[in-house]
N, C-alpha and C positions, 0 to 999 in steps of 0.2 A: 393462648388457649389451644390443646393437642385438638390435631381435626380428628373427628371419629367416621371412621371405616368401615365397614361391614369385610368379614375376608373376601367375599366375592369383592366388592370394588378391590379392595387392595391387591388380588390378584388377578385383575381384568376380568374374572368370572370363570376365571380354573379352577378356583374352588369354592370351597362351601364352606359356613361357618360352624365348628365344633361347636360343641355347648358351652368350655371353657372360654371359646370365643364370644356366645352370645353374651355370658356373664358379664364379660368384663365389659364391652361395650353398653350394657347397661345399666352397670356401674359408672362406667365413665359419663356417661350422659344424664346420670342423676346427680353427678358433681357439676356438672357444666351449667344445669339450670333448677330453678324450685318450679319447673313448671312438669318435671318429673318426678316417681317416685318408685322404687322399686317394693312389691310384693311378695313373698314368698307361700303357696300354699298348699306345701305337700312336697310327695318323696317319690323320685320314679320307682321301679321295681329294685333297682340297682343302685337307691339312694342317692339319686342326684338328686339339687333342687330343682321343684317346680318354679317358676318364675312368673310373675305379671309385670310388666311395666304400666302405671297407672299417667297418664296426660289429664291436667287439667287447669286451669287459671282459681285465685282467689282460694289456694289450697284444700280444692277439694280432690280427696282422696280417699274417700272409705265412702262407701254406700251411704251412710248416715249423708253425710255432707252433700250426695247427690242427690238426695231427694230434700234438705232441706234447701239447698238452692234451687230446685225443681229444674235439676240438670237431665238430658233424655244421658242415659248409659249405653253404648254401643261398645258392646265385647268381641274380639277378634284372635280369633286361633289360627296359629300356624304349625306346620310339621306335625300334623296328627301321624299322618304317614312321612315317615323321615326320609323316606327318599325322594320325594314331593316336596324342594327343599327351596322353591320361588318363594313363597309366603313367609317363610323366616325370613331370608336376606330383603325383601321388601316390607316389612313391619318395620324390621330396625331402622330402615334407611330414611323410610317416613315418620317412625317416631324423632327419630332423631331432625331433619326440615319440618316439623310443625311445632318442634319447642327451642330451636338455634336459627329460626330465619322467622321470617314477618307468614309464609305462609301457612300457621294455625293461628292468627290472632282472634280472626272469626270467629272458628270453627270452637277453639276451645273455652270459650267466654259461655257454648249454651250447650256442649258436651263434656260427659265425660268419656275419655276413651282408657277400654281397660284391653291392655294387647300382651298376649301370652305369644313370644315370639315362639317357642320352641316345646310344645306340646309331649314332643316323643321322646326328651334326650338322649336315651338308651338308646333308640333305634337309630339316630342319627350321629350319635359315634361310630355307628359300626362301619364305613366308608368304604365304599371298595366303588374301585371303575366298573365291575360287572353286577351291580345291585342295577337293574334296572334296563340293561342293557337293551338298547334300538333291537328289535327286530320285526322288522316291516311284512314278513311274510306271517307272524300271527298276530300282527295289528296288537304288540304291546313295545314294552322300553319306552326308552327319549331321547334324544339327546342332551348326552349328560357333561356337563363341566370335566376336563380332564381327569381331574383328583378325584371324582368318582360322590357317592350319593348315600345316603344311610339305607336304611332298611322301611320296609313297610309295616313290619309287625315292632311290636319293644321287644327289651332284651329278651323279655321272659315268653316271649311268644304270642302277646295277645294283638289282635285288629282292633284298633281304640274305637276307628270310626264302625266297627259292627257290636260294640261292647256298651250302647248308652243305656239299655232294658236290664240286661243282666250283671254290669258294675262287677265283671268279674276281674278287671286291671287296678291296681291302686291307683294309677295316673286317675282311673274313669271317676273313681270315689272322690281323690282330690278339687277336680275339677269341678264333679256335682255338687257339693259343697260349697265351693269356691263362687259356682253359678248362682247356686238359689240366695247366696247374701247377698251377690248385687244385683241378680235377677234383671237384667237386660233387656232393653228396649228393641234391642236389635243384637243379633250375634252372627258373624261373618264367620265362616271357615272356609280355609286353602288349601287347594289341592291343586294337583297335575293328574289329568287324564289323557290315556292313550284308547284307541278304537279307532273307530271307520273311520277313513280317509274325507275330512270334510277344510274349508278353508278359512279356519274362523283362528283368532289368537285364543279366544278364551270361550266356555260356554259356562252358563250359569244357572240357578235353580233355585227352589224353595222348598217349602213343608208340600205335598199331596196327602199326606193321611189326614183325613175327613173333611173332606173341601165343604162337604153340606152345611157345618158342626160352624165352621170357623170361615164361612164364603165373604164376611167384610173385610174380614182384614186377610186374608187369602189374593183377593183383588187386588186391594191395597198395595200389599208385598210385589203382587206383578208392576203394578205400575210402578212402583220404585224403580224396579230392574231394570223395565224396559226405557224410563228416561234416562236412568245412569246410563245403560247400554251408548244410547245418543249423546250422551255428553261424553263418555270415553272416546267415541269414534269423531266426533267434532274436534276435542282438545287435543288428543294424542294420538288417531289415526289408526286405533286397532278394532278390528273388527271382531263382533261377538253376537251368540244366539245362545240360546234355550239350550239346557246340557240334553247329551242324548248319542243315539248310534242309529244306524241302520236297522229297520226292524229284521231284517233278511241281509244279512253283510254281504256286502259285495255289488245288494239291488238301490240305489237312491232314490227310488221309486216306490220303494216297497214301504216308506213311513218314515218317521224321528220317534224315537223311542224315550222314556225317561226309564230312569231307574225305577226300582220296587221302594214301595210305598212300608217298605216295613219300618217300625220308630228304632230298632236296633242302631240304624243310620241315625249319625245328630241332629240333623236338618228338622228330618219326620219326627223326632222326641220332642224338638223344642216347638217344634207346631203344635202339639195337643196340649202343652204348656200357653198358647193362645199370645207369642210371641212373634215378631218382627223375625224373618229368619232369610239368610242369603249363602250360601252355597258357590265358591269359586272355583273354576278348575281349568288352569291354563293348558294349551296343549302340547305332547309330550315332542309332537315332530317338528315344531319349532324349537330355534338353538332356544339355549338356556341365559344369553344376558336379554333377549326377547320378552321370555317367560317374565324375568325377573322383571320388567318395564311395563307390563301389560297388567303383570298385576299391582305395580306400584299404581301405576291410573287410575285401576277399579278402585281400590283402596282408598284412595285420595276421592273421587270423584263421588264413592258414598258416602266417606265422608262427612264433605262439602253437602251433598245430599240432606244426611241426616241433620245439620244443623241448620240450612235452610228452613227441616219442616219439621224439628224437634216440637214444635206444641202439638202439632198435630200427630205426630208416633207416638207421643206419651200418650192421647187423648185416645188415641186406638189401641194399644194394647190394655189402656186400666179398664177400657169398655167389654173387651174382650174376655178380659180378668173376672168382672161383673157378672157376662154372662154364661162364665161354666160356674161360677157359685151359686149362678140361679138356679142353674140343671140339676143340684142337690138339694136347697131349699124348696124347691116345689117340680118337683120329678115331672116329667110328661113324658108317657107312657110311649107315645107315638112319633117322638125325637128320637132317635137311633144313635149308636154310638158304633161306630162299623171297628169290627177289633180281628180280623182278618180277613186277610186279600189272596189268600192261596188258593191254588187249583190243585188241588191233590191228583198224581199221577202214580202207575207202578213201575220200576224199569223194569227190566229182562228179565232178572231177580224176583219178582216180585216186592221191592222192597220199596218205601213209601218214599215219595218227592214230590215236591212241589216246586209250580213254575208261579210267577207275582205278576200276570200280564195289565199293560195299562191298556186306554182304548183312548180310540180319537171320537172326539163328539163329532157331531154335521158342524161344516162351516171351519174348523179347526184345524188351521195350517199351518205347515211348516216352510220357509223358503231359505233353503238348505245351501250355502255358497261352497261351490267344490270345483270339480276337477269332471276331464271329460270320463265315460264312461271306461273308456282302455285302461289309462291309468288310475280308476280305481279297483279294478279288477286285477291288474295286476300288481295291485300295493304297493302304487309307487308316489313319492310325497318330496319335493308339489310334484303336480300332475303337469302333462303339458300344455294342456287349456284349461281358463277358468272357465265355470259352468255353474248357473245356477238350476236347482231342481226345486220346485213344490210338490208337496208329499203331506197325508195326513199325520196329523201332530197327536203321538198317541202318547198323551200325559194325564187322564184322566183314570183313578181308580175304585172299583167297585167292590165292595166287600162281598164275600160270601159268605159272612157273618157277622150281625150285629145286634146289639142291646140297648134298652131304654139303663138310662142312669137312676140305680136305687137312692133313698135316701144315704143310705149308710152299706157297709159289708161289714159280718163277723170273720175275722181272722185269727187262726192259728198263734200264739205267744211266738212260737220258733221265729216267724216271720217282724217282727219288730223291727230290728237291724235292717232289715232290708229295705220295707217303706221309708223308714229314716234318712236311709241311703236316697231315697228319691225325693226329702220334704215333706213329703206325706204323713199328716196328722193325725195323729190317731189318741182311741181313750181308750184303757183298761177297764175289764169291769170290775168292781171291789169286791161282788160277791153275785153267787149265781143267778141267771134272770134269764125269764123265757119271751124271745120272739118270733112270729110271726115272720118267716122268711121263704124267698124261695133257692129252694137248693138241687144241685145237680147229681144224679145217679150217674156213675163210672159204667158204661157198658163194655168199654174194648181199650187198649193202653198199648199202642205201639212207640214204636224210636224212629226217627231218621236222624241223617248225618247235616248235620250245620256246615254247608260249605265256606271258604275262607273266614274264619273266625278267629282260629288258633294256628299255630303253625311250627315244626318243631325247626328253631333256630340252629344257625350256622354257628361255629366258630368266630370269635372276633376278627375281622383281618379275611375271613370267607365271605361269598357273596353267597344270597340269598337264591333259591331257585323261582324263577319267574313264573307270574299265575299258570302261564299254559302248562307245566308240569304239577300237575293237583299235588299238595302235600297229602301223606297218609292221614284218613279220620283219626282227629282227636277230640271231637267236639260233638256231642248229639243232644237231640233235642227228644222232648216226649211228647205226645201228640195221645189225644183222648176223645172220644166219642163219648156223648152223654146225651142225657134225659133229664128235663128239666121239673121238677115236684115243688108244690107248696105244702107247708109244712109249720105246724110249728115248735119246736122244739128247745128248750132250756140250755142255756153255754152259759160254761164256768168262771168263776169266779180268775182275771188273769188271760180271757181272752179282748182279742183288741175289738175296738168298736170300730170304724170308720168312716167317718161320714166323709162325703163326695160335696158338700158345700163346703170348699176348699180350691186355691187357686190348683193344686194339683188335682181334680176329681175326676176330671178326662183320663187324664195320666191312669188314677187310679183304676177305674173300670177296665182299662187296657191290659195293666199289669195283673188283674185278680180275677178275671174270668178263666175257666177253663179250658175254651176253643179261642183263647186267643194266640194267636202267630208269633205274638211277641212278649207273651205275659212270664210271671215266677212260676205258672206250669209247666210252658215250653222249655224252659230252661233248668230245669228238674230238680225246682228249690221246694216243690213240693213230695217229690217221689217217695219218700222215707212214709208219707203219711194216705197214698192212694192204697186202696183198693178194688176191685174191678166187685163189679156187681154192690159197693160200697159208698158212702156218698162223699161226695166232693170235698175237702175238707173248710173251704171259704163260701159264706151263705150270703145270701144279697136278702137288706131288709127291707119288708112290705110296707108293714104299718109305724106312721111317729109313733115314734117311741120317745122319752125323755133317758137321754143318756148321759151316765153319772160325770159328776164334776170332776176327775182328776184328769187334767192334760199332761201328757208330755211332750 
């Protein structure tokens, strides 16, 4: 039997595995055992295959088979960002020890695991030693394996991991797709992070958008993290915290910050989907065979995790499932559905921005392992003494606007394909009929620019210019002020119906409001059909109504 390899093993960790690479290793390992099976589900922009490798005992391999064996599904992405390239070479390494040695006999008897080694292929052919490149004076790069790292964005220029609302990448379509058939219990995504100077191998995270909405199993998801966290650092000796930076770079005193709460991130989309959700991200100032070991252990040890208490993550998400169908079948008014977190700002310009700040509750700590104050000020890694700091833990976020869950929303025809694109159910009407809705008047219609979202790519064989150099706008968003009327009024014959008693309903009220941060208005899938002093073109319905029988 040929022993299989990841390129990084095979060349000590000077390189990285091409796509041609991942292929074939997971090909060869789906001849090695039937306790593998290769998936194909989609096309990158540049026509590579998308891939899955599916793990599981008693040949289960298709969603069907997981739920009739009442297996939990735990999905895992790697190389969203291709030059974040630890989660590829540790997917394979682990797919391949939990179906060629005794250690998944367990684990795969009460999982299924469904593991997309290589998420970005396009972006991770692109290789070059200066994609990513260390530079410790503005706290970005890594260090990188010799042979150098792919890209952040795909070929075609999109940010996958800011692309989950707007599905404007084919990879992002493939994937959604791919997600709502097996619809997962749990879904791990890997990354590399670089930022403030702190002393941790890895830090990790979950869903924050609408902690009130989803606070059982919000909890839940921390307690996972925080006992993997102690089972990694008991087994394997790495240490890890809560993802985050300096609220004030440079101050360790001054907070631990998480990211913005927007769903554009996958993390925050699969949370309002009322899902199991883990967030990895090794760190970039540690070497790279490091990275690659730290997160072989997270990896492993959720695992192990998730099969220990598969009855109870299945028993918590289908509860969770229940209770955003309920938020549609019997709406309460007084349940809030928070569908923007921005602070609206002007620059110099005048021109419209927005900051996504979290807050630290009372009580709400951070105990921050790092370096003495000198060397983090003067950005140097490691430091020359270790230190620990406690600092408020500011991961909590508040919207600055939210909505009770209608029964239903009428929708635009144009818009179909789109909901589609996210699972979202919808009815046509056969012919014209009046409801009782309330809908929004357009008073004011500005643009801002979407920073890292798109980005205009290098040549093959070129490296990528690093965040601190802003690529030129190419990406804006639209942004509406409105006044909200009841009203009722007659839609045609061919407009959509859509009811919010749907596992997608949350999703739904996100994407279809007008002031939402992250909705098909921000993203200007509605523009062709605004006009100012005009009403909104999507209405939210008041009153049951009986909506006609044709589904699609």
């Amino acid at each position: 039997m040929t022993q299989l390899r990841t390129r990084a093993e095979a060349s000590k960790y000077k390189e990285t595995s091409r796509h041609a690479d991942v292929l074939a290793f997971v090909d060869g390992l789906c001849l090695q055992t039937k306790l593998a099976r290769r998936v194909d589900f989609g096309r990158s922009g540049e026509g590579q295959p998308l891939v899955a490798l599916i793990l599981s005992d008693r040949g289960c391999f298709t969603p069907e088979q997981a739920r009739k064996q009442k297996k939990m599904v735990v999905m895992v992405e790697a190389n969203i960002h291709a030059g974040e390239v630890e989660g590829k070479e540790a997917v394979l390494a682990l797919a391949r020890d939990l179906t060629l040695t005794s250690l998944g006999k367990k684990v795969l008897d009460s999982l299924c695991l469904v593991l997309i080694p290589n998420f970005n292929p396009d972006g991770n052919d692109r290789i070059s030693p200066n994609n990513r490149k260390l530079d410790l004076k503005n706290l970005e790069g890594q260090v990188n394996p010799e042979g150098g790292v792919g890209t952040r964005y795909t070929g075609e220029g999109w940010n996958l991991n800011r692309d989950s609302m707007k599905q404007e990448a084919p990879e992002t379509r493939a994937l959604a797709a791919f997600y709502q058939t097996w619809y997962p219990d749990l879904f791990i995504d890997c990354h590399t992070t670089d930022g403030s100077i702190h002393g941790f191998d890895l830090t990790y995270d979950t869903s924050h958008s609408n902690e009130p909405l989803f606070n059982e199993l919000r909890a839940l998801n921390r307690v996972l993290l925080e006992r993997v966290a102690k089972a990694v650092k008991t087994r394997h000796g790495f240490d890890s915290f809560w993802y985050g930076n300096y609220k004030q770079e440079g101050d360790p005193r001054s907070g631990w910050h998480t990211y913005p709460a927007l769903p554009r991130f996958g993390s925050h989309y699969r949370g309002l989907l009322g899902r199991l959700d883990v967030l990895l991200e090794t760190y970039s100032y540690i070497d790279f065979p490091r990275r690659c070991a730290v997160m072989r252990a997270w990896l492993l040890e959720l695992i192990r995790d998730a099969a220990r208490h598969a009855k109870t993550y299945r028993a918590a998400t289908a509860a969770e499932e229940q209770r955003i169908i309920a938020r549609g079948t019997t709406p309460d008014v007084s349940e809030m559905v928070g569908i923007n977190y921005g602070i609206a700002t002007r620059d110099a310009e005048g021109a419209l921005t927005f900051d996504y700040p979290a807050y630290a509750k009372a009580g709400d700590t951070a105990h921050i392992q790092s370096f003495d104050e000198a060397s983090i000020a003067a950005r140097r890694f490691p430091g020359k003494r270790k230190r620990e700091y406690t600092m408020p833990h500011y991961r909590t976020f508040v919207p600055t606007h939210a909505v009770s869950t209608p029964e239903a929303y009428l929708v635009p025809a144009e818009l179909a394909a789109r909901l589609e694109g996210h699972g979202i159910r919808f009815e046509r009407l056969s012919a014209a009929k009046s409801f009782m809705v309330d809908s929004y008047r357009v008073t004011r219609r500005e643009e801002t620019f979407s920073p890292d979202v798109a980005a205009n790519m290098p040549p093959p064989g070129e490296a990528e210019l690093p965040q601190s150099q802003k690529p030129k706008p190419v990406r804006f968003e639209t942004v509406l002020t409105v006044t909200p009327e009841r009203l009722t009024r007659e839609f045609p014959a061919g407009a959509l119906y859509v009811p919010t008693a749907q596992r997608g309903g949350t999703l739904a009220v996100y994407l279809l409001e007008p002031h939402s941060d992250d909705g098909f208005c921000r993203w200007q899938f509605v523009d062709a059909l605004l006009g100012t002093n005009e009403y909104y073109p999507i209405h939210r319905v008041v009153n049951a109504t009986s909506a006609p029988k044709k589904v699609e």
